[in-house]
N, C-alpha and C positions, 0 to 999 in steps of 0.2 A: 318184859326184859327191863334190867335197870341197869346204869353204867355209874360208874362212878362220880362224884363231885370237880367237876371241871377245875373249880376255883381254887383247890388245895391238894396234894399230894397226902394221902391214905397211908401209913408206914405201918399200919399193926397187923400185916397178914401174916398168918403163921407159916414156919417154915418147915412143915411135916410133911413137903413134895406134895403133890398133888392129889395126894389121897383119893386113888383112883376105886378101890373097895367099894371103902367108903361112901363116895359121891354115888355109884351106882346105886347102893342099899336107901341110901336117901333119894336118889329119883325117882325111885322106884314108888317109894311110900307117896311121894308128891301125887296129890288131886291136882289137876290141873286148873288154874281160878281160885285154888284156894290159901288163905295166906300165909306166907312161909315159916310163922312162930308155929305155927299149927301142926306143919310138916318136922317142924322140932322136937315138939313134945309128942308127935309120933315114933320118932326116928330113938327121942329117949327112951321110952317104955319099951318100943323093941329091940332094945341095945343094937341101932346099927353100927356103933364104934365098938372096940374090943379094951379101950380104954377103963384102965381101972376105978379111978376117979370119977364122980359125979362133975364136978367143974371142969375137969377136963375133955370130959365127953361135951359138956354145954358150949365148951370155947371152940374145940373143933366141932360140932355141927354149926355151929352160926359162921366159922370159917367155909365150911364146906357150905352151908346157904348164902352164903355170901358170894360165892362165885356161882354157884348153881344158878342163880337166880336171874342173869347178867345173858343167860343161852334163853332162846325163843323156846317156846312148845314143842318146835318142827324139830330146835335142833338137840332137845331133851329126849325126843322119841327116836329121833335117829342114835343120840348116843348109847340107848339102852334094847334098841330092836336090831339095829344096820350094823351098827361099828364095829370096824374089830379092835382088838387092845389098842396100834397105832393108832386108829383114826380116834379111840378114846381117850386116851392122852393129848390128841391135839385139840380135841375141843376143851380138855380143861384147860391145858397150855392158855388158848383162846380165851375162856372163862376167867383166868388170871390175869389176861392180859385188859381185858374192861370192868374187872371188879378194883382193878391198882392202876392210876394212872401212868406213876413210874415204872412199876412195870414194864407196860405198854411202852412207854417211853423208852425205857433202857433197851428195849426187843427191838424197837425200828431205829434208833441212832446208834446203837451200839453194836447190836449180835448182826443184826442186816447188813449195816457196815463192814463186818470182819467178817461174813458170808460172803458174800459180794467179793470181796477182795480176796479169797480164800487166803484168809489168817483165819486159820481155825481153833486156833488157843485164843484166850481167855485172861489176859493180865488183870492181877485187881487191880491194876491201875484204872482199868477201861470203867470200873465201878466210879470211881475216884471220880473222872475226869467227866460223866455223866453227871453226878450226882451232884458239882460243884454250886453248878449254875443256877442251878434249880434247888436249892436250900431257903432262899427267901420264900419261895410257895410251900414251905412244908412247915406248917403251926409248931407242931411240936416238934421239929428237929431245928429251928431257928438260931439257938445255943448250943447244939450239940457239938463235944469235940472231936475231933477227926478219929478218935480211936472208936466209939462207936459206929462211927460213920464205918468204917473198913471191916467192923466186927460184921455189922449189919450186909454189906457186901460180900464178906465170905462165905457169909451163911447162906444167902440168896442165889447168889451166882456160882460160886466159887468152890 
């Protein structure tokens, strides 16, 4: 399992949901111990994306290995023997949540907050007011202007 880089915020994960299909056809193909380029250029030859494009099938499987990668053994074999759709989608939910730190972040200060309090909408502001703080740890959004910033929020969250 591998988690993400503690020391900076990760902002380039695509935002194609959780490509749930998907990540199963690639766990599937996964040898277990074996390294996950390898599980790529499997998942390419056997078109596990339906994507038309060669670059874009290579972007989303290094997306979808990218979080794949992040679940233990136990919890790869449970999501492709045990789980059902629900309990599938939380473990990527899960898998998303320690491949992105802000992610992670945004889910326990934000969405747990307004669970908790049952507000159950979703203002972009609530992106906004997350996202503020926490822009000195992120390399490449350092300079960005706040319309990116919201663009990026809608599409994520919103």
């Amino acid at each position: 399992m591998t988690t993400a880089d503690p020391s900076h915020y990760k902002m380039s994960f695509s935002t194609g949901g959780l490509f749930l299909n998907e990540t199963l056809a690639v766990a599937r193909l996964h040898v277990a111990g074996e390294p996950w380029p390898v599980t790529i250029s499997r998942a390419l030859t056997e078109g596990a994306t339906s994507l038309p494009k060669a670059a874009s099938q290579r972007r989303t499987l290094r997306e979808i290995v990218n979080r794949l990668s992040t679940l233990t053994d136990m919890e790869r074999d449970y999501l492709l023997t045990e789980a059902d759709r629900g309990d599938q989608l939380a473990l990527l939910w899960l898998a998303t949540c320690r491949a992105y730190r802000f992610v992670r972040e945004f889910a326990t200060d934000v969405l747990r907050e307004r669970y908790l309090s049952f507000q159950l909408d979703l203002p972009l502001e609530s992106f906004d007011i997350c996202l503020q703080p926490k822009r000195s740890g992120m390399r490449d959004w350092r300079a960005s202007a706040p319309q990116p910033a919201r663009s990026f929020g809608k599409c994520c969250f919103g």
